[in-house]
Backbone bond lengths (Angstrom), bond angles and torsions (degrees), N, CA, C in turn:
res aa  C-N    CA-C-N  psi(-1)  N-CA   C-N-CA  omega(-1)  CA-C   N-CA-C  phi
1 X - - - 1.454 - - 1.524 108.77 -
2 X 0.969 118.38 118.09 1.665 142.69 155.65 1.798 122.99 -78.43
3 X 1.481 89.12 104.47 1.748 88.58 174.41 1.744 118.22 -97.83
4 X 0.895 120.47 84.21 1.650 117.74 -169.49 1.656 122.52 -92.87
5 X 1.856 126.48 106.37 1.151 131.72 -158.46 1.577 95.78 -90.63
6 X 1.749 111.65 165.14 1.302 96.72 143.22 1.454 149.58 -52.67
7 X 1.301 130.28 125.14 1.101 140.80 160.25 1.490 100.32 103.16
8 X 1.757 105.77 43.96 1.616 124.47 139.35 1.452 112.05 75.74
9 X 1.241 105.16 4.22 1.561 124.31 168.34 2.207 107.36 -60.60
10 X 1.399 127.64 128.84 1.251 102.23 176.94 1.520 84.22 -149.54
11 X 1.705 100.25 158.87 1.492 114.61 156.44 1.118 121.07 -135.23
12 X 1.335 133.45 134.22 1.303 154.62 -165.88 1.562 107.29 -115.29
13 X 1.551 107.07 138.02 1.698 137.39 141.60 1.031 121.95 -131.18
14 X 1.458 85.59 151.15 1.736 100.54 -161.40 1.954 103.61 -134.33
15 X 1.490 115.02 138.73 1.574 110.80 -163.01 2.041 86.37 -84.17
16 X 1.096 133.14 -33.31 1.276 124.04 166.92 1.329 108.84 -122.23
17 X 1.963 101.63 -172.00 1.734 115.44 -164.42 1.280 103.20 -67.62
18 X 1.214 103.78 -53.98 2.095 127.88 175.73 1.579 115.88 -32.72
19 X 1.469 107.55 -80.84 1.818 98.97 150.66 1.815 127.56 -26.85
20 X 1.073 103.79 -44.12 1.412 90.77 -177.43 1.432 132.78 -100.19
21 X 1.346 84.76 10.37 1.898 113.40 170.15 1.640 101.58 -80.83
22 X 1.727 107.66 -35.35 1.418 99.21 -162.42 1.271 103.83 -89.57
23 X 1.509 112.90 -33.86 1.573 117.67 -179.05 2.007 113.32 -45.34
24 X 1.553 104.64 -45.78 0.929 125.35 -170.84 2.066 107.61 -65.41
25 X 1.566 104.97 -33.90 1.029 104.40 -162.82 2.128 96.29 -81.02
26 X 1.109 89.40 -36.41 1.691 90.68 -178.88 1.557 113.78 -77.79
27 X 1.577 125.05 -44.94 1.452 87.32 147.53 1.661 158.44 -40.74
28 X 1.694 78.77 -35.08 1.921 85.38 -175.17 2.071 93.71 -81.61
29 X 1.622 126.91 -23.67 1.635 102.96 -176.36 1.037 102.74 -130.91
30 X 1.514 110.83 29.92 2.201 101.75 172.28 1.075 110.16 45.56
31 X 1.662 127.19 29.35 1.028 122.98 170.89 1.830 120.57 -106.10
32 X 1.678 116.65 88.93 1.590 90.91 -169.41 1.292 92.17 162.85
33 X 1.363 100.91 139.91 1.428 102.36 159.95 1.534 142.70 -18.61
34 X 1.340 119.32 -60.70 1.338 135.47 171.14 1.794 115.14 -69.35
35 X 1.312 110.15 -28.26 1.559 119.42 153.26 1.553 124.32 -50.58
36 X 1.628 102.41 -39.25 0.947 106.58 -175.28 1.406 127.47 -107.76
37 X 1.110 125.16 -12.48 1.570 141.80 114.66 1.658 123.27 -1.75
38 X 1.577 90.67 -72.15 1.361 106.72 179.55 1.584 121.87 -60.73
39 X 1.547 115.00 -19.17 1.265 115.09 -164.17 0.961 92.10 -124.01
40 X 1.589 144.11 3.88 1.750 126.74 176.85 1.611 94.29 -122.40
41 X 1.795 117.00 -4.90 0.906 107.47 -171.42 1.792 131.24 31.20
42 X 1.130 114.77 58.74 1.609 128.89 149.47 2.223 97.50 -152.48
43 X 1.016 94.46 153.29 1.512 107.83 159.98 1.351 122.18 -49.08
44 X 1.675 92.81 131.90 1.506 111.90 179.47 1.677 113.14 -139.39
45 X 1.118 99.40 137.32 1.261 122.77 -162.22 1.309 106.73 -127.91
46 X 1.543 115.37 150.41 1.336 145.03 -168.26 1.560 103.86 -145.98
47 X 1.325 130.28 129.03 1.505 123.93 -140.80 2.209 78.32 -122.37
48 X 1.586 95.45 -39.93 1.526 88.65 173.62 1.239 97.76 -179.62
49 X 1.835 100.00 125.58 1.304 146.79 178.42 2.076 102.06 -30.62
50 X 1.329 102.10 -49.89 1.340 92.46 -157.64 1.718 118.77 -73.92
51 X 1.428 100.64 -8.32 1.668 130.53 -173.91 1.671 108.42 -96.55
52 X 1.666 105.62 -6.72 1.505 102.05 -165.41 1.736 95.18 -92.33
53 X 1.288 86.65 150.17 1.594 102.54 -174.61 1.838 120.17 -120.16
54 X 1.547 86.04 -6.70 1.665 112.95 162.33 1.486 111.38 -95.84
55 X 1.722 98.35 168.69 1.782 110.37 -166.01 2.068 120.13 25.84
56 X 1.284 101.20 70.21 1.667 103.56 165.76 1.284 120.36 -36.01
57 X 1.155 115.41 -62.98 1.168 112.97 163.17 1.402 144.31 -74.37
58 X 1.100 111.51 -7.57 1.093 127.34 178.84 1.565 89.73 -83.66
59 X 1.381 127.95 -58.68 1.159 133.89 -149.21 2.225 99.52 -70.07
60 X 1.189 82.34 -57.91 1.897 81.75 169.56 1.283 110.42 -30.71
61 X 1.744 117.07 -78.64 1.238 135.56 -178.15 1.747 111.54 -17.85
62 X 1.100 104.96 -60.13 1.169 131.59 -175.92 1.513 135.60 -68.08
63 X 1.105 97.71 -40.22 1.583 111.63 161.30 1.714 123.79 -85.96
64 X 1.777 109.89 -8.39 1.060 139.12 178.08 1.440 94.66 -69.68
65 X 1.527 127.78 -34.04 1.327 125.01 -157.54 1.427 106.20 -120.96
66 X 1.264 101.88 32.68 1.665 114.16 179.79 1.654 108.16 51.45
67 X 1.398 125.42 46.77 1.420 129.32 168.74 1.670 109.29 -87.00
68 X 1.383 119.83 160.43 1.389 102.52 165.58 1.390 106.54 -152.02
69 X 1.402 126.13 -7.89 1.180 140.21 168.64 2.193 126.14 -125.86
70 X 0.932 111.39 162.06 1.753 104.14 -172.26 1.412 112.94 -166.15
71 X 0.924 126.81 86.58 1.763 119.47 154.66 1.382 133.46 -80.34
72 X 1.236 123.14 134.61 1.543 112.78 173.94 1.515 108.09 -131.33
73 X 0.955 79.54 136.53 2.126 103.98 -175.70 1.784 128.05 -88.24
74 X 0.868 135.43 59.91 1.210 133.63 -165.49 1.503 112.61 -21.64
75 X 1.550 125.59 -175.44 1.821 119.14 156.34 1.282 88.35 -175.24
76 X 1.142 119.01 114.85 2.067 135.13 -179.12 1.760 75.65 -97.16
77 X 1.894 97.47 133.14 1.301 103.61 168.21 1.609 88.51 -152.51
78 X 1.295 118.90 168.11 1.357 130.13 -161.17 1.855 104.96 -13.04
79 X 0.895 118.36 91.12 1.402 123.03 -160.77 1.607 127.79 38.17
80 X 1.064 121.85 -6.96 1.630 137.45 168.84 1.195 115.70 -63.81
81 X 1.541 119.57 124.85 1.217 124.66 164.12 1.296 125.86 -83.34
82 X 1.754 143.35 100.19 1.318 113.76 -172.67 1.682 102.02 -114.88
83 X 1.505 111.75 161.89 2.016 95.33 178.21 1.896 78.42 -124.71
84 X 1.618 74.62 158.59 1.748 84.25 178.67 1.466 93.06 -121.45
85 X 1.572 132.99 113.39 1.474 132.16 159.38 1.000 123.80 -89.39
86 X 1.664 101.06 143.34 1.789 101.43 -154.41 1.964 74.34 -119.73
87 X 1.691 109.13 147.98 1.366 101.12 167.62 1.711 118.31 -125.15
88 X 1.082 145.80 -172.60 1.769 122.87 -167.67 1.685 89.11 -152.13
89 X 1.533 123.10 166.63 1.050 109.58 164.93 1.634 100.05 -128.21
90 X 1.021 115.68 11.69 1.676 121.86 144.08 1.773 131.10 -120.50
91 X 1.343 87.53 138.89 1.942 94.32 -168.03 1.495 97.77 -59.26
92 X 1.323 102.38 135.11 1.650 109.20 167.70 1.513 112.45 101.06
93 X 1.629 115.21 9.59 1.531 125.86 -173.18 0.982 106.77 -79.60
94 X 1.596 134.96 -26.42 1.420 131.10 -137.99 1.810 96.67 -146.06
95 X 1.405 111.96 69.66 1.605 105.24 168.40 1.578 115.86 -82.44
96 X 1.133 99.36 -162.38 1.724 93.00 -162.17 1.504 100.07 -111.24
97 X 1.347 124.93 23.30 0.984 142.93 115.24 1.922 126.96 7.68
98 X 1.462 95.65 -100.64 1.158 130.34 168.16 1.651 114.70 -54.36
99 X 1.429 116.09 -1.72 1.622 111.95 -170.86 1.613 104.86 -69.63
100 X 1.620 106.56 -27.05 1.714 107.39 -159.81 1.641 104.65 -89.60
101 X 1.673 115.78 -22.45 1.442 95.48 170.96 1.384 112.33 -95.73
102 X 1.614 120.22 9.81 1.420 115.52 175.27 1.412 104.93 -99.87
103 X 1.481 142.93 -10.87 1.386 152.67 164.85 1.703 103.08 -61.38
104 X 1.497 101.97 -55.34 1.461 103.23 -178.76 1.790 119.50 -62.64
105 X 1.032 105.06 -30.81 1.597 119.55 172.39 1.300 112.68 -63.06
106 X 1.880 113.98 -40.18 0.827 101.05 -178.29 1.203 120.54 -99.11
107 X 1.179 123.03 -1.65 1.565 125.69 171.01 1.699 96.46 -68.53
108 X 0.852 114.43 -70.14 1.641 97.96 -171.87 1.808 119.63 -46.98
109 X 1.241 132.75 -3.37 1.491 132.68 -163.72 1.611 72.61 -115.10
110 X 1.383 149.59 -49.39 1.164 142.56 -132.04 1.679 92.04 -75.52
111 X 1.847 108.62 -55.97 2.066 107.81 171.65 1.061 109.49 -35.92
112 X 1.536 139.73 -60.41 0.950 137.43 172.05 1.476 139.10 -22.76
113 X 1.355 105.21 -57.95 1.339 137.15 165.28 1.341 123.80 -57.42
114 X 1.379 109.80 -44.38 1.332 102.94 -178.67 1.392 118.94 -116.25
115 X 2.156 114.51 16.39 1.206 97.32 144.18 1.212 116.46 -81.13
116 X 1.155 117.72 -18.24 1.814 133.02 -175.48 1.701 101.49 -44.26
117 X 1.366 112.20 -68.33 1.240 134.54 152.89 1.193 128.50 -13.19
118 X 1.373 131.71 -70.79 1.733 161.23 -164.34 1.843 73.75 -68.16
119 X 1.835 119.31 -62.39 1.580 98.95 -141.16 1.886 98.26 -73.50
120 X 1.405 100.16 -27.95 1.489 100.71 171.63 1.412 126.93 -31.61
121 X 1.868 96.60 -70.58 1.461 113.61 -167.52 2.004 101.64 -75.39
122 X 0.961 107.92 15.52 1.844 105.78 175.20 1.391 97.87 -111.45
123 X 1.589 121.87 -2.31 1.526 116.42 -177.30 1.482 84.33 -81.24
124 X 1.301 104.00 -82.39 1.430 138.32 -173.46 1.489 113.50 -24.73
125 X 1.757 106.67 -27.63 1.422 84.24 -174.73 1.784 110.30 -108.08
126 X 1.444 101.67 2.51 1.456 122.66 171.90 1.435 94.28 -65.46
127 X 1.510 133.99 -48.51 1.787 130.84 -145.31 1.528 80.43 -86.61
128 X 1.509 127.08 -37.26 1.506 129.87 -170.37 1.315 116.72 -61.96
129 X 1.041 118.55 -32.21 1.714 133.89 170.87 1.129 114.81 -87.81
130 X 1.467 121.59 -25.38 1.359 96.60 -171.82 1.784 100.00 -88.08
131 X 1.800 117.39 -32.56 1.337 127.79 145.08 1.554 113.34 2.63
132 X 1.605 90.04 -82.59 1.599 94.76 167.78 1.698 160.84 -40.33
133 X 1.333 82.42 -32.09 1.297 120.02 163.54 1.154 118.13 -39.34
134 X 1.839 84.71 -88.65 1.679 106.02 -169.55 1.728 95.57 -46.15
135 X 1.070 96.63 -72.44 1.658 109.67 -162.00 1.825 108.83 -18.71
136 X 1.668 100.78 -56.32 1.502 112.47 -176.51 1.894 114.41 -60.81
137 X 1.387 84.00 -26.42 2.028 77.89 165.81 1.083 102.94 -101.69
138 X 1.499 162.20 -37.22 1.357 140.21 167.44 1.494 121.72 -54.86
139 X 1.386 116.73 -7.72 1.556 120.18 146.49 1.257 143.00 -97.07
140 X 1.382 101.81 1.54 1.154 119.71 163.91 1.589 113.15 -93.17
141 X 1.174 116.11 -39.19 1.409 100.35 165.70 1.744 129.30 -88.27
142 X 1.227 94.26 -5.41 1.792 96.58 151.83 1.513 113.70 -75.34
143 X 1.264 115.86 -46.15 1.539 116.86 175.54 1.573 86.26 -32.15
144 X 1.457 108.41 -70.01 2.023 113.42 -139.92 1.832 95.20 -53.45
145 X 1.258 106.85 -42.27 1.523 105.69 -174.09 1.373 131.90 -62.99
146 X 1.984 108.27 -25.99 1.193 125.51 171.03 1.733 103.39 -57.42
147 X 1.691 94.82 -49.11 1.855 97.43 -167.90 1.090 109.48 -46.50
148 X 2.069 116.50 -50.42 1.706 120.86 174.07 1.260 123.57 -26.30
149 X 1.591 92.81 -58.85 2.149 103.92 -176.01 1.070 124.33 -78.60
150 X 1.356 110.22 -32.29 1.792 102.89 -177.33 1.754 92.31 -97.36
151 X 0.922 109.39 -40.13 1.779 108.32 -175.80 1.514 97.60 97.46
152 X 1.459 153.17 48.01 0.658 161.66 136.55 1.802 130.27 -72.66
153 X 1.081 122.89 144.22 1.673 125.16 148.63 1.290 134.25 -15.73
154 X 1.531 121.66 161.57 1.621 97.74 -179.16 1.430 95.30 -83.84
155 X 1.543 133.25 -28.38 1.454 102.65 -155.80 0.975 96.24 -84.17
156 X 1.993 148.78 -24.36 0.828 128.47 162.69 1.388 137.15 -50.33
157 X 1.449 133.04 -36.95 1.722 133.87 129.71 1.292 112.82 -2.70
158 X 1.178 109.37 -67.80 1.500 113.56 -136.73 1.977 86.40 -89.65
159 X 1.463 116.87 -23.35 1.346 103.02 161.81 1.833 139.23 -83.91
160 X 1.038 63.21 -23.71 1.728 83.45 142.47 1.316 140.52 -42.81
161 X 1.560 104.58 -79.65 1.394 132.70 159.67 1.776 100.93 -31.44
162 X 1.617 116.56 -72.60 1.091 121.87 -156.55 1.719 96.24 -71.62
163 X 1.187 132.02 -42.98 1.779 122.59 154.72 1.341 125.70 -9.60
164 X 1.651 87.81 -46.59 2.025 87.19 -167.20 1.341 83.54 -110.02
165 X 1.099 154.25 -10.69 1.231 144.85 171.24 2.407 101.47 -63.50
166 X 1.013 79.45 -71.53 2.127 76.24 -179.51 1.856 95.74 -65.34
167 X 0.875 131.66 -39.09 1.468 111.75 -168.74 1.695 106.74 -54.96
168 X 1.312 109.39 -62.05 1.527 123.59 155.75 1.209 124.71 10.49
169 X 1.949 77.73 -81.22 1.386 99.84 -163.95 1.762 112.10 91.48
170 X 1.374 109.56 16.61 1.991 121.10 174.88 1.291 98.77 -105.05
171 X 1.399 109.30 -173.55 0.923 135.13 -168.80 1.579 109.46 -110.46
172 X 1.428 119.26 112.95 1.531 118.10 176.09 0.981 104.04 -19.17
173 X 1.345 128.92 -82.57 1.779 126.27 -163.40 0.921 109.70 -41.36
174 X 1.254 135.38 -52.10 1.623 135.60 158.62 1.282 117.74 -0.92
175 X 1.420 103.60 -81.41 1.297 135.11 -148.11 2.130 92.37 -77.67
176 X 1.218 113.35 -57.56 1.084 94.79 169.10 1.286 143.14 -66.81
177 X 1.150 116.32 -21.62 1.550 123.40 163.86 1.414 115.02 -77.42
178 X 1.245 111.91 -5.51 1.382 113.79 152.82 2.122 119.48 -83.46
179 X 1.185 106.57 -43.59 1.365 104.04 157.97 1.402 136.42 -34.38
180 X 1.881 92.45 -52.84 1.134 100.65 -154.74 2.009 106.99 -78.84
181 X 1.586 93.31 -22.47 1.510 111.87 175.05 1.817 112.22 -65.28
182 X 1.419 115.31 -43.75 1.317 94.12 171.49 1.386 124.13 -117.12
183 X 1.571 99.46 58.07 1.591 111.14 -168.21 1.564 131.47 14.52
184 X 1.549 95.38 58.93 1.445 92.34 169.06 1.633 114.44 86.90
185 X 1.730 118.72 -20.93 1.172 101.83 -176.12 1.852 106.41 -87.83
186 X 1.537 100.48 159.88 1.402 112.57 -176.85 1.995 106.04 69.30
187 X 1.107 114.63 14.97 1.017 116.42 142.50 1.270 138.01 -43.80
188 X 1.547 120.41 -85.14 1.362 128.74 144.93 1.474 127.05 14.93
189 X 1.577 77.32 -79.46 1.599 99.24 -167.90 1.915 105.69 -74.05
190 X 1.260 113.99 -29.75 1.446 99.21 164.41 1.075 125.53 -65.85
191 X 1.047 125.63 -25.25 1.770 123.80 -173.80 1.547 124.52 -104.14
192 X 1.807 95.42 2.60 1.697 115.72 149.24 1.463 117.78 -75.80
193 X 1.761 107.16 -38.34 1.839 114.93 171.48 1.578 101.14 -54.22
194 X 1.297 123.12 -57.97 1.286 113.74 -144.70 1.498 108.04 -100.96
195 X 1.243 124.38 1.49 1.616 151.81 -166.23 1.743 75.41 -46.27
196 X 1.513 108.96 -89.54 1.478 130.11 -168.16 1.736 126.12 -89.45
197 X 1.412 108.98 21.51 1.400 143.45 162.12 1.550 104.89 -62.53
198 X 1.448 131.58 145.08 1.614 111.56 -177.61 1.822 86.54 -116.92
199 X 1.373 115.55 151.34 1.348 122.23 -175.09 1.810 122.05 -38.93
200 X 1.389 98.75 153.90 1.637 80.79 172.40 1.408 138.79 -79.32
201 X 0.830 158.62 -160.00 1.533 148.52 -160.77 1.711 111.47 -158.34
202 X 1.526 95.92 -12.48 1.518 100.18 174.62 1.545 126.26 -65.64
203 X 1.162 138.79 114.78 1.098 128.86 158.69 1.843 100.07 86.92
204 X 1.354 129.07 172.82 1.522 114.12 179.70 1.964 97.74 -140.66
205 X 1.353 120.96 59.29 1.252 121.55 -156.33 1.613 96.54 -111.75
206 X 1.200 102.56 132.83 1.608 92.63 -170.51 1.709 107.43 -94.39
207 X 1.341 85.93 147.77 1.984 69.60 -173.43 1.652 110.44 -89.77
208 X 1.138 113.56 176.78 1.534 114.93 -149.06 1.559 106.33 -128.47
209 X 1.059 131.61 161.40 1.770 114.31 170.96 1.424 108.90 -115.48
């Protein structure tokens, strides 16, 4: 079972190791039954693995582990998508049949799940804000320190900051909590190094404030 929220966040169980090799493999290449479940949202079925001409890899994987049949069941619940995959080790185990008492099964594990979920993402987004926070006043008081040294404005500071932040190639917060740690000295002189420095090329991560 696959619980998948907005904005690509998901959690998975699996009744063995094998299942959760495959779960894992079709999240990471949209390759698979339960991938495809998830994105046409109605049930899809594969009657037998060795005849399927969809998910290659998925299908290797799978037959690697002595599988030969697979259905997956979608369940839209308060905007949540979850698929429940059922797997067989004979072709022809899993008709579509069986989709309505495995929907019902899974509607009840799905409440579960996604109060599990709800109390998670209210941790997570408390540590995320408060994250935010700090960060937005440790750039604000690098801003104030930039204004000291160069004698400039705040938005000029704060373009600054983001200057040596992409030349870098760090992360604003970075860069200001580095300011703010050695009050401003060697300032100057960094932003004479990188004045005529051409941007970095590492990695393509945009920095953030």
């Amino acid at each position: 079972m696959t619980l998948r929220v907005p904005g690509g966040g998901h959690r998975t169980t699996a009744t063995h190791p094998d299942l959760a090799v495959l779960a894992r493999l079709q999240e990471t290449t949209g390759d698979g039954p339960d991938a495809d479940a998830f994105a046409l949202c109605e049930p899809v079925i594969s009657a037998d693995l060795v005849a399927e001409s969809r998910w290659p890899r998925f299908r290797a994987q799978a037959l690697g582990a002595g599988l030969r049949a697979c259905l997956a069941v979608p369940v839209r619940r308060q905007g949540v998508v979850t698929t429940v995959s059922l797997y067989a080790f004979r072709p022809g185990a899993l008709p579509l049949s069986v989709q309505q008492p495995v929907r019902a099964l899974a509607e009840d594990c799905v409440d579960g799940l996604l109060h599990d979920h709800d109390h998670t993402s209210a941790e997570v987004e408390v540590q995320q804000l408060k994250k935010a926070l700090t960060s937005h006043a440790v750039i604000d008081r690098a801003c104030g320190i930039v204004m000291r040294v160069v004698g400039c404005d705040a938005g000029a500071a704060f373009a600054i900051l983001r200057t040596i932040s992409q030349r870098t190639n760090r992360k604003l917060g970075e860069i200001a909590a580095e300011v703010v740690e050695a009050n401003g000295r060697g300032l100057v002189q960094h932003l004479r190094r990188i004045r005529h420095a051409p941007p970095s090329t590492r990695g393509s991560r945009t920095p953030d404030r």
